[in-house]
C-alpha positions in Angstrom: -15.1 18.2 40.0 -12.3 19.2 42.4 -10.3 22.4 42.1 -7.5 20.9 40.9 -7.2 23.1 37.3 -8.2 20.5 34.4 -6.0 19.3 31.6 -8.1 18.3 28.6 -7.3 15.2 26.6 -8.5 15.4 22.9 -10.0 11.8 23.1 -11.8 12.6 19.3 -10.0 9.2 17.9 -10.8 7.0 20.3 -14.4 6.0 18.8 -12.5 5.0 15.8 -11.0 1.2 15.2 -7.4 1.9 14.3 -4.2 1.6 16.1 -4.4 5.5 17.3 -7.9 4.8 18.2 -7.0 1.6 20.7 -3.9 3.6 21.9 -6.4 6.9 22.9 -9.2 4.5 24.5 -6.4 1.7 26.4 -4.4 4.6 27.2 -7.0 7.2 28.9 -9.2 4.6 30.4 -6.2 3.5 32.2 -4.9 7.0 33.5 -8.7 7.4 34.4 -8.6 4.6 36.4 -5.2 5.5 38.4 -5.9 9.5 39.2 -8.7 10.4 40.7 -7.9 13.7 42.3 -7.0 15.6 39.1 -9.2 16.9 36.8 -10.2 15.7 33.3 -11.9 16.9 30.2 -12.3 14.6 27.6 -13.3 15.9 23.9 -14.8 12.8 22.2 -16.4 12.9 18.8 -19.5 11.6 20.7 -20.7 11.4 23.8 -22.0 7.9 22.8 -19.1 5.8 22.6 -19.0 2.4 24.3 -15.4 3.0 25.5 -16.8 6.3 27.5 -19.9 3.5 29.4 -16.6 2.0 31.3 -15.4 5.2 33.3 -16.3 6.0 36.4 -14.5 8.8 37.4 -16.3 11.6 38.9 -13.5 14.6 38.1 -14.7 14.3 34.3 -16.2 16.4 32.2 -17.1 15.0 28.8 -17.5 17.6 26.1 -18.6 16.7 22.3 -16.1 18.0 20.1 -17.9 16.6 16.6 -14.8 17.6 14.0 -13.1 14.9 12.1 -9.4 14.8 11.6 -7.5 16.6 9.6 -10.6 18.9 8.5 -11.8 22.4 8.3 -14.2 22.3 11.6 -10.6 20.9 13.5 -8.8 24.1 12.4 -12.1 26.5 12.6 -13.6 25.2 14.9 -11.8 23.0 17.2 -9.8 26.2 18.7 -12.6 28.1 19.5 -14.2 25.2 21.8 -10.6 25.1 23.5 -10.6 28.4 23.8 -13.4 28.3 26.1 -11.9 25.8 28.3 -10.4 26.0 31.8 -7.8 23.4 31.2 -4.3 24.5 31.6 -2.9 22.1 29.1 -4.1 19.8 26.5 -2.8 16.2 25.9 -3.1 14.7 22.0 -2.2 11.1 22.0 -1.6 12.5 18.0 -0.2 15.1 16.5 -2.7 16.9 15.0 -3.4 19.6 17.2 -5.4 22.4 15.3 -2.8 25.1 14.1 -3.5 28.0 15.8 -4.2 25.5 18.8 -5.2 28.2 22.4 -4.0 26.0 25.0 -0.2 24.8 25.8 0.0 21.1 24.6 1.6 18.1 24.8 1.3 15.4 22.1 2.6 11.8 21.0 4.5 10.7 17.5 3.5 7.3 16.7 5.6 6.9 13.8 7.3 9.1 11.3 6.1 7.1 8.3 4.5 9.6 6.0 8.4 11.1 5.9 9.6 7.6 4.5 5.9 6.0 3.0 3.4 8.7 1.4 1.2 6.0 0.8 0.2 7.0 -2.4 -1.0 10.5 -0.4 -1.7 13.2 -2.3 0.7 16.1 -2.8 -1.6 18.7 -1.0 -1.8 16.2 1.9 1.8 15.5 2.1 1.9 19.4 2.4 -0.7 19.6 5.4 1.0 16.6 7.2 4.8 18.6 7.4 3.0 21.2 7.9 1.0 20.8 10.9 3.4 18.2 12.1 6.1 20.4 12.0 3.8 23.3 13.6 3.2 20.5 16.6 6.5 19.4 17.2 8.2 23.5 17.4 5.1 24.9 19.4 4.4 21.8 22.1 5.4 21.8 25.5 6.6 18.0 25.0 6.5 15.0 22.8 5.6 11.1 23.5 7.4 8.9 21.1 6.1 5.3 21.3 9.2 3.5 20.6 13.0 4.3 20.8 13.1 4.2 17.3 10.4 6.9 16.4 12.3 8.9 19.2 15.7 8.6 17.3 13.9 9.4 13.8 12.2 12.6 15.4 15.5 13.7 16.7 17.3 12.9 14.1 14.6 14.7 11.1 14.0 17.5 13.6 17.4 18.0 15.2 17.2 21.7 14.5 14.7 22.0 17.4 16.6 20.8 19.6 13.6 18.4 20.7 15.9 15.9 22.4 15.5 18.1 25.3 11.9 18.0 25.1 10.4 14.6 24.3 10.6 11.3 25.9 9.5 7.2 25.2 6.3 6.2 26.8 5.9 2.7 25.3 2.1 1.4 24.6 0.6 -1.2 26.3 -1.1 -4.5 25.8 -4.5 -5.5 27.2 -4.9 -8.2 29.5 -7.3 -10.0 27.5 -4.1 -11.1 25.4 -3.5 -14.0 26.9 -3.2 -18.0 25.7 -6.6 -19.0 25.2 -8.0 -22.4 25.7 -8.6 -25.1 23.0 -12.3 -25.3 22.9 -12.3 -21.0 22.7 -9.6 -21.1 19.8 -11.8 -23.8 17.7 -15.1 -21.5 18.6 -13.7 -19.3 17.1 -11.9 -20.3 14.6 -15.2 -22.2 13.2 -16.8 -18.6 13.6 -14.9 -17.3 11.0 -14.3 -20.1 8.6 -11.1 -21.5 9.5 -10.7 -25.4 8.6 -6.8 -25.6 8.2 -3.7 -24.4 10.3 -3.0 -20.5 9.4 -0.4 -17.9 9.7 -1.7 -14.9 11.1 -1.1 -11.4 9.6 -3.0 -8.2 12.0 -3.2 -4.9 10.4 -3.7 -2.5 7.1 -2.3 -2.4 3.7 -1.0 0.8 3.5 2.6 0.6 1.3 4.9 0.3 3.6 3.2 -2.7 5.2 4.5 -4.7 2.6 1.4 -6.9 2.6 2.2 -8.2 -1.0 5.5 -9.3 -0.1 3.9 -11.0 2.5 1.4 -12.9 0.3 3.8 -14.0 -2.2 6.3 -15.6 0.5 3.3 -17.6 1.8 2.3 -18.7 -1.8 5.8 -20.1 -2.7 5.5 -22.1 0.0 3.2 -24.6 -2.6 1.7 -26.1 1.0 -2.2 -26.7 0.1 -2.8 -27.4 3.9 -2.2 -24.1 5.4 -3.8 -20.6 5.0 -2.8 -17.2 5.6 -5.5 -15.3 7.5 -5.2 -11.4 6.9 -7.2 -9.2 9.3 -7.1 -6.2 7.0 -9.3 -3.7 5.3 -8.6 -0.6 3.4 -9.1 0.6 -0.1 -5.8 -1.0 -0.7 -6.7 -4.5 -0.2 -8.2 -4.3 -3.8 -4.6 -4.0 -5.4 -3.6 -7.2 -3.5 -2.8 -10.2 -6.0 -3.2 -13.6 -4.6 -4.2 -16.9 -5.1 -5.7 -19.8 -3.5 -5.3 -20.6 0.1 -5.4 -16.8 1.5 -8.3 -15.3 4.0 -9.4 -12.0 4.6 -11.5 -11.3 7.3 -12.0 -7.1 6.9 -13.0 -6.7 10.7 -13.6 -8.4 13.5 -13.8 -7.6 17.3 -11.0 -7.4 19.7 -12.3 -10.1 21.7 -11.9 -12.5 19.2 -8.0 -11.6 18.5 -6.5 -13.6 21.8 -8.1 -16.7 20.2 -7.2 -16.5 16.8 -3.4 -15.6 18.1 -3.5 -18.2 20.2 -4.7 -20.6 17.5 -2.1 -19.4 14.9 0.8 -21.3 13.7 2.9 -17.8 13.8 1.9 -14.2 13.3 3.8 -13.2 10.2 4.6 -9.6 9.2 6.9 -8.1 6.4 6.1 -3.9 7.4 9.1 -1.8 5.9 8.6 0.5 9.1 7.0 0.4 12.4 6.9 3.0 14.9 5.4 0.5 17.5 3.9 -2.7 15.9 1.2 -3.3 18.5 0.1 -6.9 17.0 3.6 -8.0 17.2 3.3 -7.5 21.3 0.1 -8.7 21.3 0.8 -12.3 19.5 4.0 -12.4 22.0 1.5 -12.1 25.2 -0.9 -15.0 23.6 1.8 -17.5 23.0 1.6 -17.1 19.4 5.2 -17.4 17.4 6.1 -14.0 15.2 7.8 -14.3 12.0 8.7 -10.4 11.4 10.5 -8.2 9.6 13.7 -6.7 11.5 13.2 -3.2 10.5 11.7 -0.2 12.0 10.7 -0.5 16.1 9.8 -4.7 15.1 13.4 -5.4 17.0 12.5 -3.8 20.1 9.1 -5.0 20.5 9.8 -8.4 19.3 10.7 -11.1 21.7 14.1 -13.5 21.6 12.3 -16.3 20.3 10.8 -14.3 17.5 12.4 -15.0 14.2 13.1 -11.7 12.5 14.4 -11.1 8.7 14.5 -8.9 5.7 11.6 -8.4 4.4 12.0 -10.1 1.3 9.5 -13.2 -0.2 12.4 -15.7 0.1 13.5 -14.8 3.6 10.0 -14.6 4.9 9.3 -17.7 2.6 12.3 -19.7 4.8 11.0 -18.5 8.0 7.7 -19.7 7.8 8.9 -23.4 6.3 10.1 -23.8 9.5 8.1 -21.0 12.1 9.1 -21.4 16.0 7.6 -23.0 18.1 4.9 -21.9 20.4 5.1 -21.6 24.0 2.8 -22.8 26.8 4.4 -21.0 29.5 2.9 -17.7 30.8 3.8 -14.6 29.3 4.4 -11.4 31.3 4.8 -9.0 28.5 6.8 -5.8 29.5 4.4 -3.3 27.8 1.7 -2.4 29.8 -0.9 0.1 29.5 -1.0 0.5 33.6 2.6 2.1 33.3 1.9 3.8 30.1 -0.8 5.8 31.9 1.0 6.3 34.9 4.2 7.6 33.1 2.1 10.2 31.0 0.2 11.1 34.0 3.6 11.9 35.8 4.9 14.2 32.6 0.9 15.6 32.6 0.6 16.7 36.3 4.3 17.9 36.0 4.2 20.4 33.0 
């Protein structure tokens, strides 16, 4: 490693598949990839990961930091590794740093939407969540918001901090594997997973405020026997879905397969109550693929100007999807890119 003095990235989500797991692996492979002089320590869950076979950096040092979110071993356990470390700062791309956390830190807000959602949480969960969120947001050297709109709900929920003065917008990126595929790739794929008919296309969880019911009800007034909606979801609260004929779940499937089944889609469709990002949105824009969305939470400013956006309501959504938008064959240069993501946090890194 060189002298430079290391800052530490807590990289512990980045083996898992969810949108805070992408944003940690696209994110840090990217910054990775563009400084090579300063110094790195990742803390990874395992130092097994496929994400981790890609980097090639040689100012790395990969330490296995084997304590799961929002557990005892991160607030035990956690510190004392950090407190052991020779970084000068740490970098969370969440923000659960442990409480009594050694090293100054800097972490991103994806989303306020515990504050507006629970999400059937617990009460003693809704307690932890304030309270280490709260604990993050007063003791951190500075904040990432994803979107404007999570900035303006941080600022506006903690105002008494003053952290206006202290955070900034660092938008995520999209892969450049989201692009337009071709038509023999789309029906490869599509006969991979079962897909006979034209589909709307709905990426994500079920959590509350994704409003997946909503979602499923629109399509099924629709009465239209020769279309499906395709839900890439999974969850424990898929099993309080109610739906009928006509609608596909596939729980999981592998990111390499999403460009296709974007690109074969006859709209993504999404009712979400609140966004603090809404990745697939971006990601359906950069393979062609139409978006029927909801216009509320960060949706607006992700969302393209030929994306049809309404209330979340079954007969708006039900409307929209009568009569989707048309999809595009020219080439789409999205604006979010992981490239300047990484080189934006890198800037605020080196710089604190």
């Amino acid at each position: 490693m060189s002298n430079t003095k290391p800052i530490a990235i807590d990289c512990r989500f980045a083996g898992i598949n969810t949108g805070i797991g992408r944003y940690t692996r696209e994110l840090v492979s990217e910054m990775l990839k563009i400084e090579s002089q300063q110094c790195w320590i990742l803390y990874v869950r395992s130092k097994d990961e496929d994400w981790l076979k890609n980097i090639s950096n040689t100012n790395i040092e990969i330490i296995s930091a084997p304590y799961k979110h929002y557990s005892w071993g991160e607030q035990n356990h956690f510190p004392d590794l950090l407190s052991g470390s020779p970084a000068r700062l740490l970098f969370s791309p969440h923000f659960n740093v442990p409480y009594f956390c050694p090293l100054p830190f800097v972490i991103t807000i994806h989303d306020l939407i515990l504050h507006k959602y629970p999400n059937k949480a617990s009460i003693w969960k809704r307690i932890a969540y304030r309270l280490l969120l709260s604990r993050a947001i007063n003791k951190s050297k500075h904040i990432i918001t994803v979107s404007e709109t999570t900035h303006d709900d941080l600022c506006d929920i903690y105002s008494h901090w003053k952290v206006e003065s202290k955070s900034s917008v660092i938008s995520e990126g999209v892969n450049d594997n989201f692009y337009r595929r071709s038509v023999n790739e789309i029906e490869n794929v599509k006969r991979r997973y079962g897909l006979h008919k034209p589909f709307f296309l709905y990426v994500g969880n079920a959590k509350e405020h994704k409003n997946v019911q909503t979602l499923i009800d629109a399509f099924q007034s629709l009465g239209d026997n020769s279309i499906d909606l395709v839900l890439i979801t999974s969850g424990p609260e898929t099993a309080f879905l109610n739906f009928q004929q006509g609608i596909k779940f596939i729980p999981d499937i592998p990111d390499s397969d999403l460009p296709a089944l974007y690109s074969g889609a006859k709209a993504f469709v999404t009712a979400s109550l609140y966004e603090g990002f809404c990745l697939p949105v971006a990601e359906a824009i950069s393979c062609g693929c139409p978006v029927i969305a909801s216009n509320k939470g960060a949706i607006p400013e992700i969302a393209g100007e030929d994306s049809v956006l309404v209330e979340p309501i079954a007969v708006e959504l039900s409307k929209a999807m009568k009569n989707p938008p048309d999809p595009t064959d020219e080439v789409i240069h999205n604006k979010f890119s992981w490239n300047q993501a990484a080189r934006d946090t890198i800037n605020l890194l080196i710089n604190i």
